[in-house]
MARSEDO-349799 format. One line per 10 residues: number of its first residue (from 0); their letters; for each residue y, x, z of C-alpha. Coordinates in nm, 3 decimals, always signed. Layout:
<atoms>
NUM = a = Y,X,Z | ... $
</atoms>
This chain:
<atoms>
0 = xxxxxxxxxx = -1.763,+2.280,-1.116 | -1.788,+2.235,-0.746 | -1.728,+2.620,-0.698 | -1.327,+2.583,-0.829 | -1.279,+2.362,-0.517 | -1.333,+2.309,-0.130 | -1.471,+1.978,-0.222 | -1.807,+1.969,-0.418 | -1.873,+1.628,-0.553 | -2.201,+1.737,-0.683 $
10 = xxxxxxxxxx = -2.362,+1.904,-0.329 | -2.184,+1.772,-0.043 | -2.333,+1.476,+0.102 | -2.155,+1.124,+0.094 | -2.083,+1.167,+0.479 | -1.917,+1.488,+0.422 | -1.708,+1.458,+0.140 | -1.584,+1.142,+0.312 | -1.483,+1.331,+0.615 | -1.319,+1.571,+0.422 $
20 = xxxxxxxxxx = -1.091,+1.318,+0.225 | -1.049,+1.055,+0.507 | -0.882,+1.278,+0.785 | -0.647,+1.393,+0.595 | -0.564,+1.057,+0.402 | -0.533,+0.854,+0.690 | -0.308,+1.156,+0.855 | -0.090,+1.115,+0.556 | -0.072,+0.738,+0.577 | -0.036,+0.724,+0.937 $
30 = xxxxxxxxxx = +0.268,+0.893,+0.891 | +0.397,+0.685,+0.672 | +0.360,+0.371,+0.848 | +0.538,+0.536,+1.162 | +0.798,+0.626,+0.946 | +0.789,+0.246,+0.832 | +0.781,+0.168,+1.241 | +1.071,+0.434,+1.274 | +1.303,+0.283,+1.065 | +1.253,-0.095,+1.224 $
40 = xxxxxxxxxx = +1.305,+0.092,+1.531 | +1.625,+0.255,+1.466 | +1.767,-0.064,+1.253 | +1.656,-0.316,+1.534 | +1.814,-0.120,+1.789 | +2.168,+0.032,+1.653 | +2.216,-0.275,+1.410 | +2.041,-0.549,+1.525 | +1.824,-0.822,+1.422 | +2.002,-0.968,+1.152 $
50 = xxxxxxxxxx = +1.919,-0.629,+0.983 | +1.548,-0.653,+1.075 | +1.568,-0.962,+0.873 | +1.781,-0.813,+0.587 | +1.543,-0.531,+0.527 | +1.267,-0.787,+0.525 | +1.395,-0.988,+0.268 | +1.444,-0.692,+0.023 | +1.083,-0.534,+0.142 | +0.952,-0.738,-0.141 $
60 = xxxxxxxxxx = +1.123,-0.512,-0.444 | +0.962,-0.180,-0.288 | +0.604,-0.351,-0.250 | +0.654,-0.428,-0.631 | +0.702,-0.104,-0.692 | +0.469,+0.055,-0.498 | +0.191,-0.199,-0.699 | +0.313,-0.040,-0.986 | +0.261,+0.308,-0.837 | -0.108,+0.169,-0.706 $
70 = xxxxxxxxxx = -0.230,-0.003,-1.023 | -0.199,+0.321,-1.210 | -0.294,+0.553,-0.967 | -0.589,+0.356,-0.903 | -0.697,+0.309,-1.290 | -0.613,+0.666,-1.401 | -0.810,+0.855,-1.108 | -1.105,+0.595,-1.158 | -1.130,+0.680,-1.520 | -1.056,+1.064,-1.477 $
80 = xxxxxxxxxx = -1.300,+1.072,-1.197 | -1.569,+0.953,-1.438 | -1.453,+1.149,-1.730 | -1.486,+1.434,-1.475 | -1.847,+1.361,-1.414 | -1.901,+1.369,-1.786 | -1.751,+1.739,-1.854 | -1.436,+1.587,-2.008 | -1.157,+1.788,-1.810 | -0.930,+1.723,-2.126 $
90 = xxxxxxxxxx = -0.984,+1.357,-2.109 | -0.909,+1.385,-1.745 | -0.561,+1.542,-1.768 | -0.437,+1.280,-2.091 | -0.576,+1.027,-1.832 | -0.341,+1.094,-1.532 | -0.028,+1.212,-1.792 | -0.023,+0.893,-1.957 | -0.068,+0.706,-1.601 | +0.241,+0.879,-1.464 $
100 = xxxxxxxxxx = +0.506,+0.882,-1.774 | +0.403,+0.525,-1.808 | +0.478,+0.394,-1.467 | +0.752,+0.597,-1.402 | +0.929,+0.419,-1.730 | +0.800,+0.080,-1.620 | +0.934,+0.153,-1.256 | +1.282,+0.303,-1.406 | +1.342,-0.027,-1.619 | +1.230,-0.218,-1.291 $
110 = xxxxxxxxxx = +1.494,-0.082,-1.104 | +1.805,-0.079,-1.357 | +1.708,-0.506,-1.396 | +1.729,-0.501,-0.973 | +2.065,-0.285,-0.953 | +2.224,-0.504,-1.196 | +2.122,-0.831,-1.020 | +2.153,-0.750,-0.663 | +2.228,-1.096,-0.550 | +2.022,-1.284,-0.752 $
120 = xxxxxxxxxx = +1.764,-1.109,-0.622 | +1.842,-1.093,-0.275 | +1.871,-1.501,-0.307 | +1.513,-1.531,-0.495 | +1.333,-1.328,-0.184 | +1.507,-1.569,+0.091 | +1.798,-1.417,+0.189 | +2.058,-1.615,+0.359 | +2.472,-1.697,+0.293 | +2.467,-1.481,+0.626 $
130 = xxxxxxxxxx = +2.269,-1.226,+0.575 | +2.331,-1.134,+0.190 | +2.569,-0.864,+0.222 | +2.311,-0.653,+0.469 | +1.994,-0.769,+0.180 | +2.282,-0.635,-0.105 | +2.349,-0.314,+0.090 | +2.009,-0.231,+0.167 | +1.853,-0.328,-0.190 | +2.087,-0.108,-0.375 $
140 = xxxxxxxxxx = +2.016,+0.218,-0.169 | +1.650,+0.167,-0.168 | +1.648,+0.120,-0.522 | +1.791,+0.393,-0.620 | +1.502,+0.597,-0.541 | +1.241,+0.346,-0.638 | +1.136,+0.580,-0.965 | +1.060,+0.900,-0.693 | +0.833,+0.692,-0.492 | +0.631,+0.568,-0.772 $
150 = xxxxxxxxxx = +0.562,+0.966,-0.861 | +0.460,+0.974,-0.508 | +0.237,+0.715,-0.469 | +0.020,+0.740,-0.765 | +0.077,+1.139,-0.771 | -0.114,+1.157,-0.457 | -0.463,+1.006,-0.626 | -0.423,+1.250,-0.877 | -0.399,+1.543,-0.625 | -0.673,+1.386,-0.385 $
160 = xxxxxxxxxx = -0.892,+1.377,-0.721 | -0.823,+1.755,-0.755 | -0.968,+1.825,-0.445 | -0.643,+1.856,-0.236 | -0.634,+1.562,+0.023 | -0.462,+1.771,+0.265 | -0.154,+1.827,-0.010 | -0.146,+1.473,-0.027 | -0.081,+1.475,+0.406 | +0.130,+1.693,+0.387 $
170 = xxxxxxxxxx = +0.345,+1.551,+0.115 | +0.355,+1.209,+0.274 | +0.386,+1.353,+0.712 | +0.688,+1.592,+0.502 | +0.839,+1.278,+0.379 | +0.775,+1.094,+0.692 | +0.936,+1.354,+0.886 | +1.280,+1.375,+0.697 | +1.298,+0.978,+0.672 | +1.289,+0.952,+1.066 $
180 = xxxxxxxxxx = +1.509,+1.261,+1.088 | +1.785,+1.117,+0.803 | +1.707,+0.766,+0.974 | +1.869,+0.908,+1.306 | +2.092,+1.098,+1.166 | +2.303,+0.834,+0.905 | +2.215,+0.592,+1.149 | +2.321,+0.657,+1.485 | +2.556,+0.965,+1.473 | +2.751,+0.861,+1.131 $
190 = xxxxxxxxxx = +2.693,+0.521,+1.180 | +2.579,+0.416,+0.827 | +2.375,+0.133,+0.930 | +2.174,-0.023,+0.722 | +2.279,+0.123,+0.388 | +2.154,+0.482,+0.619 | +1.793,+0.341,+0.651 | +1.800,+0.292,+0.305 | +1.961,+0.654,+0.169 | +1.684,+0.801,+0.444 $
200 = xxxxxxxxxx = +1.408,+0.629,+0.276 | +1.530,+0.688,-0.116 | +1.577,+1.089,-0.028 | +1.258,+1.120,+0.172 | +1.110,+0.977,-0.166 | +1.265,+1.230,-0.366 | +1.123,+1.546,-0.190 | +0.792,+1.389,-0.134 | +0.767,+1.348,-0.552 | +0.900,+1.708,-0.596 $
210 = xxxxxxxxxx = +0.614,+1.831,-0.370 | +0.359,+1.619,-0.611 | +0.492,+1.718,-0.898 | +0.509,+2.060,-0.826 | +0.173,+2.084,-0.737 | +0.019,+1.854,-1.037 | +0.258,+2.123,-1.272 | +0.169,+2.484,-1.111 | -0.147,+2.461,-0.881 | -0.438,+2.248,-1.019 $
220 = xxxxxxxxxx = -0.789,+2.352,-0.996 | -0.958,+2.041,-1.174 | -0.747,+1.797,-1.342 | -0.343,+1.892,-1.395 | -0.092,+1.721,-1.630 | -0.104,+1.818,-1.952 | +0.184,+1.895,-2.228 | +0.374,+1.512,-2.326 | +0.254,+1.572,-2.701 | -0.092,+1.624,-2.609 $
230 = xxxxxxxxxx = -0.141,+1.337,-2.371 | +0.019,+1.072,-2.650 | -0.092,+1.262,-2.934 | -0.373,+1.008,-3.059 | -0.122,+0.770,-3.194 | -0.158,+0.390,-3.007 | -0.488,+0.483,-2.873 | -0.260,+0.545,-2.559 | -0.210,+0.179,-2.534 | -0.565,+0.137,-2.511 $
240 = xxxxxxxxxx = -0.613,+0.373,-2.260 | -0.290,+0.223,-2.056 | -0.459,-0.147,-2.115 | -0.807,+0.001,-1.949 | -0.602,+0.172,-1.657 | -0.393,-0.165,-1.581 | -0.733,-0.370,-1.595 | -0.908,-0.144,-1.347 | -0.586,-0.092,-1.108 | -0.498,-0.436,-1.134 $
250 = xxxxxxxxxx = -0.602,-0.572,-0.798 | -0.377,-0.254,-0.653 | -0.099,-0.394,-0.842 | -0.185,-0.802,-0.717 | -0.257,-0.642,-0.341 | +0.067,-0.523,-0.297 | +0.244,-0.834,-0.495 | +0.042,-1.032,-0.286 | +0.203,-0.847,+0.016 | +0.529,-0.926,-0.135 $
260 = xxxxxxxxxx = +0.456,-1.278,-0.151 | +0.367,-1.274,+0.210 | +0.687,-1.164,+0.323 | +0.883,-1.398,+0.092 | +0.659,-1.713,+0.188 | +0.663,-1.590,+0.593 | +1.095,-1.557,+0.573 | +1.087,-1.895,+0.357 | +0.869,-2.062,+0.658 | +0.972,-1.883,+0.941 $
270 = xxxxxxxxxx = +1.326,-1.962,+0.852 | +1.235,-2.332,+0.821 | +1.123,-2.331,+1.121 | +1.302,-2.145,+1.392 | +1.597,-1.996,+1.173 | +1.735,-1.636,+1.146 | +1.522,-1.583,+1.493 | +1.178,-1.668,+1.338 | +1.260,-1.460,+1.039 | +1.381,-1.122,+1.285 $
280 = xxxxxxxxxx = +1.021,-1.193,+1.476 | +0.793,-1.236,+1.184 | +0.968,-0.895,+0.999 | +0.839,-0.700,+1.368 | +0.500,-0.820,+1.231 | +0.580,-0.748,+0.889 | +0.709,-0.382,+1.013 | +0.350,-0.368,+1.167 | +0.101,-0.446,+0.942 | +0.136,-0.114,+0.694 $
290 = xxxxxxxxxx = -0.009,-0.006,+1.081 | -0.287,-0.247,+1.031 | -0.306,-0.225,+0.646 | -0.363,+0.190,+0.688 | -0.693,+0.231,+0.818 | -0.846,+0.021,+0.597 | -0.638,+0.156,+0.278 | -0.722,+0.512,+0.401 | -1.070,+0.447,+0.425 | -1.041,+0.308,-0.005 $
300 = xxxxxxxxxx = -0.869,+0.535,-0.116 | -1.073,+0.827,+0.073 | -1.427,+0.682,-0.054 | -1.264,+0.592,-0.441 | -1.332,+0.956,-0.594 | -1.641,+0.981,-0.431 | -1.821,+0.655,-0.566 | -1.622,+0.668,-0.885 | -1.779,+1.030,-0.923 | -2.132,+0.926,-0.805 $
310 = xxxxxxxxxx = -2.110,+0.636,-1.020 | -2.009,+0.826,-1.352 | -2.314,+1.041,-1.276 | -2.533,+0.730,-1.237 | -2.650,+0.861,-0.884 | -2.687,+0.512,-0.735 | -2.852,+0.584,-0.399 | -2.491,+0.830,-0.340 | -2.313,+0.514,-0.438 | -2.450,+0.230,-0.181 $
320 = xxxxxxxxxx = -2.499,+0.489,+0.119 | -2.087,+0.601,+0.092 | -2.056,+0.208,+0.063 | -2.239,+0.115,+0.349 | -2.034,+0.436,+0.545 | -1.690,+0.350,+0.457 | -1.800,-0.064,+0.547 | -1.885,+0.022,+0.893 | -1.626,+0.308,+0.943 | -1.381,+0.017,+0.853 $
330 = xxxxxxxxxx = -1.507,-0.258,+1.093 | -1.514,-0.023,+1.404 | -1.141,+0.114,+1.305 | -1.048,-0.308,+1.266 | -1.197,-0.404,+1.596 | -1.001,-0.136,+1.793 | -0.721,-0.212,+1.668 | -0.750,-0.584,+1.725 | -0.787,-0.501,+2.113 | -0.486,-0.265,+2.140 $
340 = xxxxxxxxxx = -0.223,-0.464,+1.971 | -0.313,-0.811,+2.192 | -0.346,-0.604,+2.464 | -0.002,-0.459,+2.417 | +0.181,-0.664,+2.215 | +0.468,-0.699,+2.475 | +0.554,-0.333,+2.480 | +0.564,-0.318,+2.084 | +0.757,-0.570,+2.042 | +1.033,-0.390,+2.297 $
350 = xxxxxxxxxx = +1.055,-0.126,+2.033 | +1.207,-0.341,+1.810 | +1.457,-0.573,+1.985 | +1.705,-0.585,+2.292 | +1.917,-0.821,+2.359 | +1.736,-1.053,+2.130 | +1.521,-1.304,+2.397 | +1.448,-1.566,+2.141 | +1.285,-1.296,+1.926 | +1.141,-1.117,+2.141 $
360 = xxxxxxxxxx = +0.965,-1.434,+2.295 | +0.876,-1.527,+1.934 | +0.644,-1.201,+1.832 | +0.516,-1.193,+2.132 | +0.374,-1.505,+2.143 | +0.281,-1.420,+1.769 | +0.164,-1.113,+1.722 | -0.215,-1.186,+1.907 | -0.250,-1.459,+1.618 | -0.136,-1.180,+1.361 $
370 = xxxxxxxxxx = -0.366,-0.955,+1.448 | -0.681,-1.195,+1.387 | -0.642,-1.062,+1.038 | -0.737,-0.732,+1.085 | -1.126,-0.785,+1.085 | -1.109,-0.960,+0.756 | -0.837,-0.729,+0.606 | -1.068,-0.421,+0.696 | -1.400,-0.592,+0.495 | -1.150,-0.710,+0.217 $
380 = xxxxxxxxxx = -0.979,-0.405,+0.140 | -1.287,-0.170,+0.160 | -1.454,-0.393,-0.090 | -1.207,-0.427,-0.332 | -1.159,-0.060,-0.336 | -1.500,-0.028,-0.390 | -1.493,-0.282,-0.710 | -1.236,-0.067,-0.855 | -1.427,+0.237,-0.796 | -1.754,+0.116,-0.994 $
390 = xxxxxxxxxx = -1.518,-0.019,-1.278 | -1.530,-0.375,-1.219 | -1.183,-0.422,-1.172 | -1.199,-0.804,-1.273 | -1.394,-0.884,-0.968 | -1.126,-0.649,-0.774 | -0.862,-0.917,-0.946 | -1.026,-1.212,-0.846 | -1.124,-1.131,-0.487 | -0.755,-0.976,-0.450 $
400 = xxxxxxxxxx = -0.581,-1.289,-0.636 | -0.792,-1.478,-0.395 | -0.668,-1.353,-0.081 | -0.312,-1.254,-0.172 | -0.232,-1.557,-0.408 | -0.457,-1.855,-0.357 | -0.514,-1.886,-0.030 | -0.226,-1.757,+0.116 | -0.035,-1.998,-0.052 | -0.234,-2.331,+0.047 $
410 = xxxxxxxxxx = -0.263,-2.086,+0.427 | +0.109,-2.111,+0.450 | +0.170,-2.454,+0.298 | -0.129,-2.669,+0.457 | -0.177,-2.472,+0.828 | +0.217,-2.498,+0.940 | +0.252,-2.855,+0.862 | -0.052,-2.915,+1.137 | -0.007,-2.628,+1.424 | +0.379,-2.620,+1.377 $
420 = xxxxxxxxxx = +0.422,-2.227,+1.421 | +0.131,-2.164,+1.535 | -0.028,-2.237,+1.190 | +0.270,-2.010,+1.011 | +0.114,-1.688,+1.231 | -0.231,-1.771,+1.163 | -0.134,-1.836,+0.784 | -0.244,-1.463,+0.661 | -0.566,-1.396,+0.916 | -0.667,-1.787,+0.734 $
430 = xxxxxxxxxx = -0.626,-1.627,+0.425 | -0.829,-1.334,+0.484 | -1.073,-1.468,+0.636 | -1.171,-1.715,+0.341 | -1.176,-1.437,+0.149 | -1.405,-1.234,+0.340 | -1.642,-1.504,+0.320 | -1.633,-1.540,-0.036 | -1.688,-1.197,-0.070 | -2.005,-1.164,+0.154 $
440 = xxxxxxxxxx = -2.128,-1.460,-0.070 | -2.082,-1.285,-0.380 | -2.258,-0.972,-0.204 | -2.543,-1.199,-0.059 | -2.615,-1.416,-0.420 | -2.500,-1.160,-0.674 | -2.477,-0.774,-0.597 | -2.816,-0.818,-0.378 | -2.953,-0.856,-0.697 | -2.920,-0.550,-0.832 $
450 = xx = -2.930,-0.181,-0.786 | -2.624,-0.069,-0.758 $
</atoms>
């Protein structure tokens, strides 16, 4: 099997194959959190803060998506990777068919409710009287391509899982690369504004899924989508198999609700707090973290074939040493980036604002306290990931509901009422952080006990 493919999953060590896959996933990524960075940029500068904040507000609806996009991705490559192991090819391709005609209906239905209820929406996810008709303009342009990016999100598990990982870069740096191009372009010389950053983002989404699909369609050399009647030919069984994918992607799903939430609970407080000001210097932060968030999601995502592979081979000695890799590859990645962002926090948050003092005194002053979190977020993430790899994707929902849902809620309720704003920064590294512990508990008392 390994012979079809530059990656062997049967000969290559742990180390290797992890090499292999985490280069070019965390190229990919990277690029797509500049792009992310590129866009603030260009908003924060031509349009202003106001816009910063707008785009903030309606960052919620694509993080929903993109959960969508996640949870299947995640349960459909976990469950191919093990049919895989088993000699079930066919089983394979029905898996990752159903996964993507499945989310791309949920994520088409999604977006017809949003279009249709543009204000509503924009007032459920904090948006002010002032700044609705920049939240309105924004959401509707973004939306528009909503159904794209969930192809290209979960399509790139599918093509990692087929051995490709440096297809996957290269769809995601190509999409990267036309959003900052189209984000200058409709931006500054046709003066679009915000509705530009938007269309950028949508079209860079549309090529990006044409890449994926093209390659899942014509150039496979594992798993490849199979024919619609043959992937839903077993009658309801592919409810079943849709339930099973859900459960085991489900913490992708929460993660990226829970980052959702984050946003909406930071613009409810921040706003609270210091007004449209707080909410322009906590959406810098917020334009950060997919920064932060990409290491450690790279790292996942890179080491999720692997142990689902080892594991559906029962080769548990593969399984703890790619753990126990990907753990401390994590951590070191975390800690350097703790340094550089308190280190230069000042010039970072230039990038985003002029003429804005109040906001630019704001991030600065919080962006140190943000970046607590990335220690914990590192440990977290690579954990969960590795949950979902080894099929327990209930623990992956209860460690993820615990750091996305539980505590961040009582974080932001409880820790601004007693350090003022001060608590509202250190809300999410709080959060974390509990969570961290409670998983290194659960690894002390209950995985220690067992051999894999």
């Amino acid at each position: 099997m390994g012979s079809s493919t530059s990656l062997d999953f049967d000969r290559m060590s742990p180390r290797r194959l992890f090499t292999k896959m985490f280069f070019p996933t965390l190229l990919g990524m990277f690029s797509g959190s500049v792009m992310n960075i590129t866009d603030g940029i260009f908003v924060g500068q031509r349009v202003g803060s106001d816009a910063l904040a707008a785009i903030n507000i309606a960052a919620p609806i694509f993080m929903l998506v993109t959960g969508i996009a996640l949870m299947f991705g995640i349960g459909a490559s976990v469950r191919a990777s093990v049919s895989l192991a088993q000699g079930r090819v066919g089983e394979a391709n029905r898996e990752i068919t159903m996964a993507m005609v499945v989310s791309v209906a949920v994520v088409t239905l999604f977006s017809a409710l949003v279009i249709v209820n543009l204000d509503a929406v924009a007032y459920l996810f904090g948006s002010t009287h002032r700044l609705l008709p920049l939240v309105r303009e924004y959401l509707l342009w973004v939306t528009l391509g909503m159904p794209f990016s969930c192809v290209l999100f979960s399509g790139m598990f599918y093509v990692r899982l087929d051995g490709a990982p440096k297809f996957a870069m290269w769809c995601e740096i190509i999409g990267a690369l036309l959003n900052i191009l189209l984000d200058y372009i409709f931006i500054f010389p046709l003066g679009m504004g915000i509705m530009g950053a938007a269309l950028a983002s949508s079209l860079s989404c549309v090529v990006g899924s044409l890449l994926i699909m093209g390659y899942l369609l014509f150039y496979t050399k594992r798993v490849s989508l199979c024919r619609f009647r043959a992937a839903f030919a077993r009658g309801s069984q592919w409810l079943y198999t849709t339930w099973m994918q859900v459960k085991l992607g489900l913490s992708g799903f929460l993660g990226e609700l829970a980052i959702s939430l984050m946003l909406v609970l930071g613009n409810y407080v921040f706003s609270e707090l210091l007004g449209e000001s707080g909410v322009a210097a906590y959406s810098i932060a917020c334009y950060c973290s997919p920064l932060f968030f990409m290491i450690s999601n790279a790292i996942a995502q890179s080491a999720q074939p692997i142990i689902s592979y080892d594991y559906g081979a029962r080769r548990w000695d593969r399984v703890r040493s790619t753990l126990k890799l990907v753990l401390t590859v994590a951590i070191a990645c975390a800690l350097v980036m703790t340094v550089g962002i308190v280190s230069f926090s000042g010039p970072l948050v230039s990038l985003f604002v002029k003429d804005a003092p109040s906001t630019y005194a704001l991030a600065v002053k919080g962006m140190p306290l943000f970046a607590v979190d990335l220690l914990f977020l590192a440990i977290n993430v690579t954990m969960i990931g590795y949950f979902q790899s080894v099929k327990r994707g209930t623990w992956a929902t209860i460690f993820t509901a615990l750091r996305g849902y539980v505590f961040l809620l009582f974080s932001f309720v409880v820790l601004p009422k007693i350090w003022g704003v001060t608590g509202a920064w250190l809300a999410i590294p709080a959060a974390e952080g509990l969570t961290s512990l409670c998983i290194v508990l659960f690894a002390v008392f209950r995985l220690g006990r067992r051999k894999h």
